[in-house]
C-alpha positions in Angstrom: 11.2 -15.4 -12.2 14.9 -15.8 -13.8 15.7 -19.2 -14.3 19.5 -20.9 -15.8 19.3 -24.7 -16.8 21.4 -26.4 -18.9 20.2 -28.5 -22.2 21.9 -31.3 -23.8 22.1 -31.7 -27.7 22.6 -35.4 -29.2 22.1 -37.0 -32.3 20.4 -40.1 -32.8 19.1 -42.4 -35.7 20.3 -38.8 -37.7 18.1 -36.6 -36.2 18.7 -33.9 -33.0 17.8 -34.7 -29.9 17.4 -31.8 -27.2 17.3 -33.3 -23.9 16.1 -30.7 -21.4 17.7 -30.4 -17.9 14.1 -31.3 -16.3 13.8 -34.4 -18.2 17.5 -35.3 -17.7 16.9 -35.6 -13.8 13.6 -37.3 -14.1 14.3 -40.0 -16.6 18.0 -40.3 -15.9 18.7 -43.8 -16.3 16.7 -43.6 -20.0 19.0 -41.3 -21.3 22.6 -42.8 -19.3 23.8 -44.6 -22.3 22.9 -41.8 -24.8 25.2 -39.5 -22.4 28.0 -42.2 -22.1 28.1 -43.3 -26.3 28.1 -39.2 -26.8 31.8 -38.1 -28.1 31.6 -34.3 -27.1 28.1 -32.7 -24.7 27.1 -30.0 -26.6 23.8 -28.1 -25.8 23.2 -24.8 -24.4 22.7 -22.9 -21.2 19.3 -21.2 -21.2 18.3 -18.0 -18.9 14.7 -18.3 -18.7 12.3 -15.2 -17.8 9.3 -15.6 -17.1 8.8 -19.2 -19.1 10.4 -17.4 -21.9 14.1 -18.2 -23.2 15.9 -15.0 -23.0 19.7 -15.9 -23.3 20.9 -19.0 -24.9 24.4 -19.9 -25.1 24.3 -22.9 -27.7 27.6 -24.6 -27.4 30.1 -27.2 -25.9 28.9 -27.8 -22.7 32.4 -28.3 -20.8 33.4 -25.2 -22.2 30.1 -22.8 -21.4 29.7 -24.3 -18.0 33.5 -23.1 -17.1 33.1 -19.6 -18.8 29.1 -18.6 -18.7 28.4 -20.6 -16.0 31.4 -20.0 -13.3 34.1 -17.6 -15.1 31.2 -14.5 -16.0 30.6 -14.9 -11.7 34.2 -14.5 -11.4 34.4 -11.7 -13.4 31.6 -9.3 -13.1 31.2 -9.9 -9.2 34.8 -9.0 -8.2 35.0 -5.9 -10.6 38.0 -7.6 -12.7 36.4 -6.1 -15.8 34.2 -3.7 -17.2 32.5 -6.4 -18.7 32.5 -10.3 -19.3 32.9 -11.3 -22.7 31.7 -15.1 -23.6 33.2 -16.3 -27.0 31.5 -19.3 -28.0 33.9 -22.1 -29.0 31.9 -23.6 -31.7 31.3 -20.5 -33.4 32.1 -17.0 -33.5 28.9 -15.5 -31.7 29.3 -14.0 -28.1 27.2 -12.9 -25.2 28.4 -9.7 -22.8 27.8 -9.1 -19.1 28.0 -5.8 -17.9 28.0 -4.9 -14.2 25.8 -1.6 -13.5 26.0 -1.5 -9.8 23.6 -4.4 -8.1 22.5 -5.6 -11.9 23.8 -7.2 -14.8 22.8 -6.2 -18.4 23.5 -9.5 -20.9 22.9 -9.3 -24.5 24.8 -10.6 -27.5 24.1 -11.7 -31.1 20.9 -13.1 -31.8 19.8 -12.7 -27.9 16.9 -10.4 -26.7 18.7 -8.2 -24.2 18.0 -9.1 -20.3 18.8 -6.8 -17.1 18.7 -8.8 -13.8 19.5 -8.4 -10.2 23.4 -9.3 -9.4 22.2 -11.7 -6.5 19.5 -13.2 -8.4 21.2 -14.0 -12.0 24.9 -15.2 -10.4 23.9 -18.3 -7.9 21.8 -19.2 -10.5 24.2 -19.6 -13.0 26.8 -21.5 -10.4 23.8 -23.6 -9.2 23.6 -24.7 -13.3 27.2 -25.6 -13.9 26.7 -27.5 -10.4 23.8 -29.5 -11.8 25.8 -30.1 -14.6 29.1 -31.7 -12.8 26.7 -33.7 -10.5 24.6 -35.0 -13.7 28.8 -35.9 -15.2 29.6 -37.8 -12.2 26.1 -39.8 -11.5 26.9 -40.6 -15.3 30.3 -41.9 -15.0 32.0 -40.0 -17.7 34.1 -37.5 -16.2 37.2 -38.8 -17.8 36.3 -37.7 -20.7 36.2 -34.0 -19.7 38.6 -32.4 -17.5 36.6 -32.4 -14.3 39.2 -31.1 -12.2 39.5 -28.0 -14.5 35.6 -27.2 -14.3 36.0 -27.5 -10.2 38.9 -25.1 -10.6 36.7 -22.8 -12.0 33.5 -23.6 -9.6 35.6 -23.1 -7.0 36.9 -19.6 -8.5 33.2 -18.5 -8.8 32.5 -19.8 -5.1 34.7 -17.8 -3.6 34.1 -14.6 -5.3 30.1 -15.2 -4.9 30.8 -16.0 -0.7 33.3 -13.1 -0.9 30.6 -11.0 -1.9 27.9 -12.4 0.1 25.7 -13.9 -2.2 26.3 -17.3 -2.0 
């Protein structure tokens, strides 16, 4: 069973932190004022098989939620391109979608390839960079990321997952 959550990287006393998505939900007020003191939420998006990590985009959240997360839907399910090229901000890796007909190959650097049904692999992905915004705004810290630009792209990837009867 495919799985997307999101993971959220912070440093404290000098030593990495990975707060899981799970653990984020269910302990939300212990980790508030880590979220609030952290400059920039960087972390990873995770597509999980079978308990296993398959794909892990390790970067700056606000910017993997708007292009893994709801650009790749935008992308791959309206047949803009070919293929959906992620380039990771903070470094020069990259992760590739490719449409074949109701299934989406992803692979990239360092990730073991993964081929997934269209309708299972693109709500999931929305549904992540949902919990993510919802996790911002229960924190109280959208001003420091452009939250109207990640709805912008939400909405983008809504409408081309409704247009396409999946969502």
């Amino acid at each position: 069973m495919i799985k997307v959550e999101f993971e959220i990287h912070v440093i404290e006393n000098n030593n990495l932190v990975i707060i899981q998505e799970a653990d984020l939900l269910n302990n939300f007020e212990a980790h508030l004022e880590t979220l609030r003191q952290a400059n920039v939420l960087e972390g990873a998006i995770n597509i999980i098989d079978d308990d296993i990590v398959k794909i892990s985009v390790t970067d700056e959240l606000w910017y993997a939620i708007n292009n893994f997360c709801f650009l790749s839907i935008h992308s791959v399910s309206e047949g803009h391109e070919a293929c959906f090229l992620y380039k990771f901000f903070s470094s020069d890796d990259h992760v590739v979608f490719i449409p074949i007909a109701n299934l989406i190959r992803i692979f990239g650097e360092h990730q073991s390839p993964l081929t997934v049904f269209k309708n299972d692999i693109l709500p999931k992905l929305f549904n992540c960079g949902g919990r993510f915004i919802e996790m911002l705004e229960r924190a109280g810290i959208t001003s420091s990321i452009n939250l109207q630009a990640m709805l912008s792209f939400m909405e983008k990837a809504r409408h081309a997952l409704v247009k396409q009867n999946i969502l």
